[in-house]
NUMI-844826 format. One record per residue (C-alpha): x, y, z; residue number from 1; chain. Coordinates in Angstrom, 3 decimals. Layout:
{{X Y Z} NUM A}
...
This chain:
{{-9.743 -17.201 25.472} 1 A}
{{-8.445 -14.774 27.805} 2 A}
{{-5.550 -12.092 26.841} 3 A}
{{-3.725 -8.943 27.817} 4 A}
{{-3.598 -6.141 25.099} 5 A}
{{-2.692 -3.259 25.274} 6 A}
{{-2.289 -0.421 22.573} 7 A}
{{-0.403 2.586 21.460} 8 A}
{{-3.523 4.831 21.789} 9 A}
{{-3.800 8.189 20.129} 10 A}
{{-5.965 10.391 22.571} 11 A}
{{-6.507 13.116 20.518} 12 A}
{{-5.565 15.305 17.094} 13 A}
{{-1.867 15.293 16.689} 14 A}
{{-0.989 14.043 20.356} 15 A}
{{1.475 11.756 21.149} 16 A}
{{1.118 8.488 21.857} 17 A}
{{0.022 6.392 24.929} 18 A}
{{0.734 3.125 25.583} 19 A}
{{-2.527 1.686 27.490} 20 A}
{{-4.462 -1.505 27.983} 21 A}
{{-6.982 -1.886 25.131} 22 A}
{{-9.615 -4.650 25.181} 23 A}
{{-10.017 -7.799 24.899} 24 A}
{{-11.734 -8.441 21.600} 25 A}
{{-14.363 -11.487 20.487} 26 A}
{{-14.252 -11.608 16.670} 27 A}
{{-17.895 -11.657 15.221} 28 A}
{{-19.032 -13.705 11.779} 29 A}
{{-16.424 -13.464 9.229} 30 A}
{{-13.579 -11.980 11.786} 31 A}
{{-10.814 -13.824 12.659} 32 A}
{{-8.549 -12.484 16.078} 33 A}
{{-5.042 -12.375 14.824} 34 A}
{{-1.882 -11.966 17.856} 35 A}
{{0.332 -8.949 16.099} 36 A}
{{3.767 -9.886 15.418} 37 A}
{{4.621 -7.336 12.990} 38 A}
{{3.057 -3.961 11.433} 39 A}
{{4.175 -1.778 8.993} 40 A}
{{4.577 2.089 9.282} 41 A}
{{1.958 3.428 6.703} 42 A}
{{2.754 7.274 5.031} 43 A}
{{-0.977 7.300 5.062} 44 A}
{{-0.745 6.123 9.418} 45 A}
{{1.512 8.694 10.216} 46 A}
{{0.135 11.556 8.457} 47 A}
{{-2.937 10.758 10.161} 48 A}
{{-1.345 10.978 13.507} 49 A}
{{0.806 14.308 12.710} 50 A}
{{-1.540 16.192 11.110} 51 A}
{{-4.918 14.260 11.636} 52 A}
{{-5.330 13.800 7.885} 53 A}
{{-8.229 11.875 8.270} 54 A}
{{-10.752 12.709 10.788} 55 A}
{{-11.466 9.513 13.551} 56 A}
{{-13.340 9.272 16.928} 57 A}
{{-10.210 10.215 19.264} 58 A}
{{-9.328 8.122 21.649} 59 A}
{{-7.991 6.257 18.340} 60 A}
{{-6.044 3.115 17.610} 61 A}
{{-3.852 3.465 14.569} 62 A}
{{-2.366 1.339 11.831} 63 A}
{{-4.119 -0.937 9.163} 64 A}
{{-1.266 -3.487 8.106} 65 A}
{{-0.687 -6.294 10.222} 66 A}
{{0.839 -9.963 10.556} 67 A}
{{1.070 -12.278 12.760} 68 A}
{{-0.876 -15.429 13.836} 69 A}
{{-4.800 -16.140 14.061} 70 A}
{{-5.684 -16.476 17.392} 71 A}
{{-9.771 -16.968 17.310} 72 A}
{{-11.813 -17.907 14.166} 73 A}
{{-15.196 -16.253 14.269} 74 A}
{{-18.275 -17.460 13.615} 75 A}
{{-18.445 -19.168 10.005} 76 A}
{{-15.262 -18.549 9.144} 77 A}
{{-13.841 -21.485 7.155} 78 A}
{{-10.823 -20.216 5.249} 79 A}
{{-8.531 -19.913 8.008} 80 A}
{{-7.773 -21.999 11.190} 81 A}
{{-6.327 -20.949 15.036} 82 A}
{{-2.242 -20.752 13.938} 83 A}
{{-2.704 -19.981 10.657} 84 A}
{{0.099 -17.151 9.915} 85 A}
{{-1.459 -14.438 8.319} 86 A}
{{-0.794 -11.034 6.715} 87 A}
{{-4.082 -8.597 6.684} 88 A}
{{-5.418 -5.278 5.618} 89 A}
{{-7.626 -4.293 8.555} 90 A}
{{-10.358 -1.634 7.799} 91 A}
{{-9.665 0.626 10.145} 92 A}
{{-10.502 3.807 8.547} 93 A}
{{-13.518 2.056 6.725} 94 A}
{{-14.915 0.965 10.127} 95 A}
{{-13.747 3.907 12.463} 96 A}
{{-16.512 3.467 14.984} 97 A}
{{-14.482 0.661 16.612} 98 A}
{{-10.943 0.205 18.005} 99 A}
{{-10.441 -3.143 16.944} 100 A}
{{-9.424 -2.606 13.907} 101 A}
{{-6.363 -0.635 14.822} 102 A}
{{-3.235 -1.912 13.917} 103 A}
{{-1.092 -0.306 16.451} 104 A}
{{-1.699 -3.077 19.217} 105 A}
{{-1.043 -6.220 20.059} 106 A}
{{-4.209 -8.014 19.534} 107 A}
{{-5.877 -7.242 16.234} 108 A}
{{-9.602 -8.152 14.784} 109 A}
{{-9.732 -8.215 10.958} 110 A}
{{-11.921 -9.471 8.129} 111 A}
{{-11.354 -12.733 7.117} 112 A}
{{-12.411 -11.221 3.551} 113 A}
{{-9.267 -8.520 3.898} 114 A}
{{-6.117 -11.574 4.873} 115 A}
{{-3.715 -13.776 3.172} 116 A}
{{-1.669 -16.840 4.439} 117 A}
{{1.563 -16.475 3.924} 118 A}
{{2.686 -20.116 4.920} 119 A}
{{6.355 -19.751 6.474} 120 A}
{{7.563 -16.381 4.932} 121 A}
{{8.574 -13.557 7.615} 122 A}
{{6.427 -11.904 9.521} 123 A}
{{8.532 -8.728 8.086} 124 A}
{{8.570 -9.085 4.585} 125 A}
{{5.182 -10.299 4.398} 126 A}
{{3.848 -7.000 6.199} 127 A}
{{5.830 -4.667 4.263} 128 A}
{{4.240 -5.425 0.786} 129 A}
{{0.609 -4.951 1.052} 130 A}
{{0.279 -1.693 1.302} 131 A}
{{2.362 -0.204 -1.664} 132 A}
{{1.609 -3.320 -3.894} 133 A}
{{-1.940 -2.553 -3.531} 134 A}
{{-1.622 1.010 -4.180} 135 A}
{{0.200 0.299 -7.443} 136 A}
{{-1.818 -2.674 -8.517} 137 A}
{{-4.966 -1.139 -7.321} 138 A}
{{-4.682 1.944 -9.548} 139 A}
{{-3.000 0.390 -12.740} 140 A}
{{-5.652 -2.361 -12.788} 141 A}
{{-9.204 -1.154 -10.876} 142 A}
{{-8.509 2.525 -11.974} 143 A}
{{-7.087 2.505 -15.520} 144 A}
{{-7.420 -0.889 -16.777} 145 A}
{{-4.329 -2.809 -17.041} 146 A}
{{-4.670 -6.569 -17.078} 147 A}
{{-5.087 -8.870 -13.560} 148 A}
{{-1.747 -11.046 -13.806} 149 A}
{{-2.612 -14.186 -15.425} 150 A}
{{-5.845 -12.992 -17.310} 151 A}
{{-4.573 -11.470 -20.202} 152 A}
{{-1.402 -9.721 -21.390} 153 A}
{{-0.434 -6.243 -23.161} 154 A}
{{0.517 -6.404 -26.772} 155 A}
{{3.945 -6.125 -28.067} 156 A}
{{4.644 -2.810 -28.022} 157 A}
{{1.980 -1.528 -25.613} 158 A}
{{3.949 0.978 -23.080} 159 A}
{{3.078 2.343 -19.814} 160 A}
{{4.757 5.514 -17.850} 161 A}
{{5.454 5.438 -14.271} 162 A}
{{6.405 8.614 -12.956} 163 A}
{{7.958 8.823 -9.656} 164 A}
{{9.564 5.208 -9.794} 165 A}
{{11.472 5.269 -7.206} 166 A}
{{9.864 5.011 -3.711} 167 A}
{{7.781 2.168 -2.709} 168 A}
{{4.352 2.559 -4.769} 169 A}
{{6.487 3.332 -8.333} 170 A}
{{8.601 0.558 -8.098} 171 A}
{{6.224 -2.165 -7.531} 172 A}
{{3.895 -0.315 -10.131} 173 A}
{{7.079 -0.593 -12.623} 174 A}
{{7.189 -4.264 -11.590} 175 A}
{{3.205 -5.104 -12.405} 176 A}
{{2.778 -3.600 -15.145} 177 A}
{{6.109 -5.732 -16.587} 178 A}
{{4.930 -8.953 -15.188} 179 A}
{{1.571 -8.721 -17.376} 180 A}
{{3.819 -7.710 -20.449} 181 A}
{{3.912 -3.891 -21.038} 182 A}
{{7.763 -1.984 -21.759} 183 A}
{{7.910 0.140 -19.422} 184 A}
{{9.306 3.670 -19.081} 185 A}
{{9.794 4.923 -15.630} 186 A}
{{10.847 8.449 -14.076} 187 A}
{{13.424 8.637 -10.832} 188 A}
{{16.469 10.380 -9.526} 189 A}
{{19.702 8.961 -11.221} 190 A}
{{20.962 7.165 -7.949} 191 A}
{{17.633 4.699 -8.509} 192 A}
{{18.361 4.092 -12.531} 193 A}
{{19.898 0.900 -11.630} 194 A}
{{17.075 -0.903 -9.703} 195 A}
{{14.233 0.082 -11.862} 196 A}
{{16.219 -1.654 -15.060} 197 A}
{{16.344 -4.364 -12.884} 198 A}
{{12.748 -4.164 -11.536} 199 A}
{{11.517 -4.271 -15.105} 200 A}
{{11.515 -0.701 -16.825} 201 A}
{{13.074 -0.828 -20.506} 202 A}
{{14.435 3.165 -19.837} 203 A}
{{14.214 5.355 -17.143} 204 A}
{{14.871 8.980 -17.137} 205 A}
{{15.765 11.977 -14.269} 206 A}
{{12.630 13.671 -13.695} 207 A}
{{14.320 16.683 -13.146} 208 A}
{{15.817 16.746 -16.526} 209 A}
{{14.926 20.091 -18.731} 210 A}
{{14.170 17.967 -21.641} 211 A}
{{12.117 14.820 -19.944} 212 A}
{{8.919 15.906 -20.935} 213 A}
{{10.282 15.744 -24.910} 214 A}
{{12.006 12.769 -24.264} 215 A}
{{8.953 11.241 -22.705} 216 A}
{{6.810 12.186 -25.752} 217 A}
{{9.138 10.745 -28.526} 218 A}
{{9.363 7.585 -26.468} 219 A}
{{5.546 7.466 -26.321} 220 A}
{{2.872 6.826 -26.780} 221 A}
{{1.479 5.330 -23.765} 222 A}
{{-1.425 3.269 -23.316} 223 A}
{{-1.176 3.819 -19.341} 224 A}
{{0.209 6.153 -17.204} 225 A}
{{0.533 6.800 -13.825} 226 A}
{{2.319 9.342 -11.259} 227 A}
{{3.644 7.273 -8.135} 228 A}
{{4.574 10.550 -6.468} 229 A}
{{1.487 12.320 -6.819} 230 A}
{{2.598 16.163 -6.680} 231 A}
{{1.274 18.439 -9.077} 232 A}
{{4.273 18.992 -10.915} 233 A}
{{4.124 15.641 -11.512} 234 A}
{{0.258 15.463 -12.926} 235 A}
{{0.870 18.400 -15.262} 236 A}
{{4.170 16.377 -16.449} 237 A}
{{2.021 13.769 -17.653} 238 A}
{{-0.672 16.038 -18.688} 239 A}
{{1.556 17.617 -21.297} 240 A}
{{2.583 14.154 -22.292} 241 A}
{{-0.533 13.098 -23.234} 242 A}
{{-1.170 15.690 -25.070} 243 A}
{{-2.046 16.976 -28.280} 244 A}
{{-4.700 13.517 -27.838} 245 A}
{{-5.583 13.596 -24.053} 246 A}
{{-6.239 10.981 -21.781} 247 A}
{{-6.269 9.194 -18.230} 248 A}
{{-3.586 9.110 -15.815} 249 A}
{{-3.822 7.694 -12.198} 250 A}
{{-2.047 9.783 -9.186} 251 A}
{{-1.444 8.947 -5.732} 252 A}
{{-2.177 12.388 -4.560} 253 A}
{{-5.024 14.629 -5.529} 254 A}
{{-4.965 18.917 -5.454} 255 A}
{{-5.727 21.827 -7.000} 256 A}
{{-3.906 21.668 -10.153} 257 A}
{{-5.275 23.005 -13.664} 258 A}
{{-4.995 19.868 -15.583} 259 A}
{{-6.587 20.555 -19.179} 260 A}
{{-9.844 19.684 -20.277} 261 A}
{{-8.956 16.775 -22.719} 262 A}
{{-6.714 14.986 -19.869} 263 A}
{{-8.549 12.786 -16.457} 264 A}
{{-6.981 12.480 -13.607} 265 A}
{{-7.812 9.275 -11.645} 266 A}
{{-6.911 10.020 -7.376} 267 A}
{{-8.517 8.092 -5.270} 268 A}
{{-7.917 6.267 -1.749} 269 A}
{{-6.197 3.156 -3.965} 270 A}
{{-4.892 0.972 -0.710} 271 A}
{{-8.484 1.134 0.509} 272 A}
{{-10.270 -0.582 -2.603} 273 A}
{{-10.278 -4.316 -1.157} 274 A}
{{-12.474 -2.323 1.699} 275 A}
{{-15.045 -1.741 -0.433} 276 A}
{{-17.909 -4.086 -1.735} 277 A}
{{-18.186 -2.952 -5.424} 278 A}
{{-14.568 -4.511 -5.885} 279 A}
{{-15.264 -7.870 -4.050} 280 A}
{{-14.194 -9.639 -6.670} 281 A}
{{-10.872 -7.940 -6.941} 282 A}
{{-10.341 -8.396 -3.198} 283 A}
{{-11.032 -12.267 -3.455} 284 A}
{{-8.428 -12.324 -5.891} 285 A}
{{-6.165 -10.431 -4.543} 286 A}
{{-6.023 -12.110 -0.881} 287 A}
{{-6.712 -15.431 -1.862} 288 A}
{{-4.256 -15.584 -5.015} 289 A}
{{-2.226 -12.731 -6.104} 290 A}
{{-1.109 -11.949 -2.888} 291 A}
{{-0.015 -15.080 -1.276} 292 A}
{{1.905 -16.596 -4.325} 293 A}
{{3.434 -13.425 -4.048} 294 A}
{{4.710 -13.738 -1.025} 295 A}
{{5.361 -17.430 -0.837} 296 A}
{{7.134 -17.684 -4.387} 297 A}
{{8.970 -13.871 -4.096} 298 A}
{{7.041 -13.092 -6.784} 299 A}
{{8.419 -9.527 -6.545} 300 A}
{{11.453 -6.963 -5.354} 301 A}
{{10.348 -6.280 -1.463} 302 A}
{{11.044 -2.572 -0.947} 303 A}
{{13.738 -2.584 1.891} 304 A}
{{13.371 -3.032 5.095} 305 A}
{{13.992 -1.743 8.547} 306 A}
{{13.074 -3.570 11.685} 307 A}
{{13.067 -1.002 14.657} 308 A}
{{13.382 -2.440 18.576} 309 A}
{{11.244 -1.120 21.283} 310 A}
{{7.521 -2.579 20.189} 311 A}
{{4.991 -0.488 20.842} 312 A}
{{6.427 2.455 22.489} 313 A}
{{8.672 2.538 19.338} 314 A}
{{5.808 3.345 17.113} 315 A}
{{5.509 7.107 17.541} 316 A}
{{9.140 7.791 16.890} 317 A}
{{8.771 5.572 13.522} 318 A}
{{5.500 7.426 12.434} 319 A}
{{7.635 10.635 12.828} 320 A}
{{10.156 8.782 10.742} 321 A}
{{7.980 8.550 8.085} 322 A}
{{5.975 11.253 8.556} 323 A}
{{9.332 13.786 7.873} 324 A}
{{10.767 11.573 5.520} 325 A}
{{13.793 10.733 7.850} 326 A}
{{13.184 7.089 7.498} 327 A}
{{14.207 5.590 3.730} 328 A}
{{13.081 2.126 4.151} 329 A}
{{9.951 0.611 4.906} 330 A}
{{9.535 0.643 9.398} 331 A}
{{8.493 -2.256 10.857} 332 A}
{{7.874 -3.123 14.443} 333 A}
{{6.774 -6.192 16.304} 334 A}
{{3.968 -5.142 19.285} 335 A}
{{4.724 -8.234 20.968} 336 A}
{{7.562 -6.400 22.594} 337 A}
């Protein structure tokens, strides 16, 4: 099959983008070819391309979420088939010695092992979830323990703490941990109360309150908890929580911050787990069940959206977006533009 791609190529540490021709890739054994018609703006992408977060062989193709259509089956590939429509989590930053992985182009190679059909939901919606649902899911279940949906459930009364609730990761982390039967408390500014009650958490406080970490206690205690903001006033929040007892909490971000002895802190690259072969049976589950009855049957509240014009060249004003916080919704972009 012959194609033209091209790519919004990054040619060095925190340069701008180029839009170039990129090649024209032959997926191997277990690699399908998928034709881009939508990828999602990562925090994690953009960081990487502002402040080169994450060191990679420059000349560099971004971006690890994708959707779109599969284009070429490699060899041995049986689960999918040419047309198939597709959401997948491409291992760029696992695999960095090649460019074929990068989402930011029009013609993407990923591992049939890493993508989902999503029948006929939107290219948009599909390739907004993956990367914040993992996140959440990823670090509530692999990390700390909490029950895969349909394999067990909480017991009455079992509560978990989400700290941070309101952005992307917290609110589908609220939204898990409900679904496998836990009452959950959440933390957020007061304008994002309202969703989270209706996402699933039984109370939600300000974070910002004097009093929260009190009020936190006396609602307690918690067999899970978990900061989806990640900043270290946020980890010693929970720290003090958990205390006089101790225990484990899971945060997005890591740092240097003096948690006490009797208290773990779980930080780890959580959107990256289905790259890795100790949690292959996780990622089987995840992309061949969880995730596509998720979303085929709207299984959960999509964090909003915002489709931005302009396909590729549009990519490095979104990734500054993000990258400054400008942008309040999830960016996505179609590189068939």
């Amino acid at each position: 099959m012959s194609f033209e791609n091209q790519a919004a190529w990054q040619p060095g540490p925190r340069a701008d983008l180029e839009i170039k021709t990129a090649p024209q890739y032959i997926p191997e054994a277990g690699e399908i070819l998928i034709k881009n018609q939508a990828v999602s703006i990562q925090p994690f992408d953009a960081r990487i391309r502002a402040e080169a977060y994450v060191n990679v062989p420059y000349p560099f193709i971004l971006g690890s979420t994708i959707a779109g259509t599969v284009e070429v089956v490699g060899p041995d590939v049986t689960a999918f088939k040419v047309g198939d429509r597709v959401v997948s989590d491409t291992p760029t930053y696992a695999h960095k010695e090649s460019t074929k992985w990068g989402g930011w182009q029009k013609y993407v190679v990923s591992k049939a092992a890493t993508t989902a059909e999503i029948g006929h939901a939107d290219f948009d919606q599909a390739v907004a979830l993956p990367f914040a649902l993992l996140t959440a899911v990823a670090a509530l279940h692999l990390y700390l323990g909490v029950e895969k949906l349909g394999e067990g459930l909480a017991k009455e009364g079992e509560k978990v703490l989400i700290w941070g609730a309101g952005g992307s990761v917290g609110g589908y982390a609220v939204q898990y941990a409900k679904s496998v039967g836990y009452s959950v408390i959440a933390t957020a500014s007061p304008r994002g109360f309202e969703r989270l009650k209706e996402l699933g958490a039984s109370q939600v406080l300000d974070y910002r309150s004097q009093d929260v970490i009190s009020q936190l206690k006396s609602l307690g205690p918690f067999k899970y908890a978990m900061t989806a903001s990640g900043d270290g006033a946020s980890q010693l929040a929970i720290a003090e929580i958990l205390q006089p007892v101790g225990g484990k909490f899971a945060s997005t971000l890591g740092g240097d911050v003096d948690i006490p002895s009797n208290v773990e802190r779980v930080y780890g690259p959580f959107s990256q787990a289905t790259q890795k072969l100790q949690f292959k049976d996780f990622a089987d589950w995840w992309y061949r069940q969880y995730l596509p009855k998720v979303i085929k049957e709207n299984l959960v509240e999509p964090t909003p959206v915002e489709k931005r014009a302009g396909g590729l060249a549009a990519i490095q004003r979104a990734a500054d977006d993000i990258a400054t916080g400008v942008a309040k919704k999830k960016l996505v972009l179609n590189p068939q533009e």
